[in-house]
C-alpha positions in Angstrom: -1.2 3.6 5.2 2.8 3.2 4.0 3.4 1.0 2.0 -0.1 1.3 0.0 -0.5 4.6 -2.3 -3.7 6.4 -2.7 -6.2 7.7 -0.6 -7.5 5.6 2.1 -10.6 5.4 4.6 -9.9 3.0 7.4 -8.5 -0.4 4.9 -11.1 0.8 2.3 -9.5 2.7 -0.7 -10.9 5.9 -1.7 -7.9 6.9 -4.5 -5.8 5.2 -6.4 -2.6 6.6 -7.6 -0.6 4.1 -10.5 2.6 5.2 -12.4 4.0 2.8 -15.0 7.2 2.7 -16.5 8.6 0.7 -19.6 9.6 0.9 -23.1 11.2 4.4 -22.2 7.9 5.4 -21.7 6.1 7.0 -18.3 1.9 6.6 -18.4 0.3 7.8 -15.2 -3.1 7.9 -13.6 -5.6 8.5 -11.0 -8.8 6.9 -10.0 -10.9 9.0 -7.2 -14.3 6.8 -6.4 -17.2 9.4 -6.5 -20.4 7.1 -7.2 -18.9 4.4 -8.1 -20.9 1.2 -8.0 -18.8 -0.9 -5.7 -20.3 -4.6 -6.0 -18.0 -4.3 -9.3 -15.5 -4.9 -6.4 -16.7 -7.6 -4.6 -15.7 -9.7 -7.6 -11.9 -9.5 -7.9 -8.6 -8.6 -5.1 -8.4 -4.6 -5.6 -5.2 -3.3 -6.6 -4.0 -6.9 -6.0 -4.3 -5.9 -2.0 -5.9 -9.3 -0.5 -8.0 -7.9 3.1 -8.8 -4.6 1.7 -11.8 -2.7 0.4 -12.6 -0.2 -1.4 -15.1 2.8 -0.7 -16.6 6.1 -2.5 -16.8 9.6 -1.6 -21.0 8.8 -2.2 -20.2 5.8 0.3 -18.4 7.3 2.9 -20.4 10.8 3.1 -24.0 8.9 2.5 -25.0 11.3 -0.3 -24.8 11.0 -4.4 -21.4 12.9 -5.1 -21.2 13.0 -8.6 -17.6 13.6 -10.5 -18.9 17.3 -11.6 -19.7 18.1 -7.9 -15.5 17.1 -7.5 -13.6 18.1 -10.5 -12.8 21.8 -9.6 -12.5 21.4 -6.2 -9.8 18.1 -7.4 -8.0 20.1 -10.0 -7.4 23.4 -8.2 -5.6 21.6 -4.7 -4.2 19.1 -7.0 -2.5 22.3 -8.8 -1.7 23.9 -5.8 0.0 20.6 -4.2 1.6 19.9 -7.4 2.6 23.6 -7.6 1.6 23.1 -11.6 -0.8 24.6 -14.3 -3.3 22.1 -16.1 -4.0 22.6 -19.4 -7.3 20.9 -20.7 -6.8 19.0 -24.2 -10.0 22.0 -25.1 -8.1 24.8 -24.2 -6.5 26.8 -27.3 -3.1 26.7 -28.1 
């Protein structure tokens, strides 16, 4: 919900989405909760959001949803949302 980036089921985050800018440099990233162990969470304020959880796709869909069952499916829409070409760090040239 606006303001908060990422991915959200209900006021639990799913996705999280950070861009940082400084020292004329841009760093970027993405976190997407497959089977993540969440207790980690119950320790600290997510993202700095007080009143707000966090969730995985394992959690939410009540099976083990591992990152290899994901990473196609995640790369090819975020490539065709993106309308961009990956290129893996393994691919030649």
């Amino acid at each position: 919900p606006p303001p908060f980036t990422g991915v959200w089921m209900g006021d639990s985050k799913l996705c999280a989405i950070g861009v940082h800018c400084g020292n004329h440099i841009t760093s970027h990233g993405l976190a997407l909760n497959c089977c993540t162990d969440l207790t980690w969470f119950e320790h600290i304020v997510p993202c700095g959001l007080e009143g707000k959880g966090v969730t995985s796709l394992s959690h939410e869909l009540g099976q083990h949803v591992t990152v290899s069952h994901v990473l196609e499916p995640f790369l090819d829409s975020f490539q065709e949302v993106f309308d961009c070409t990956l290129v893996s760090s393994e691919d030649p040239g």
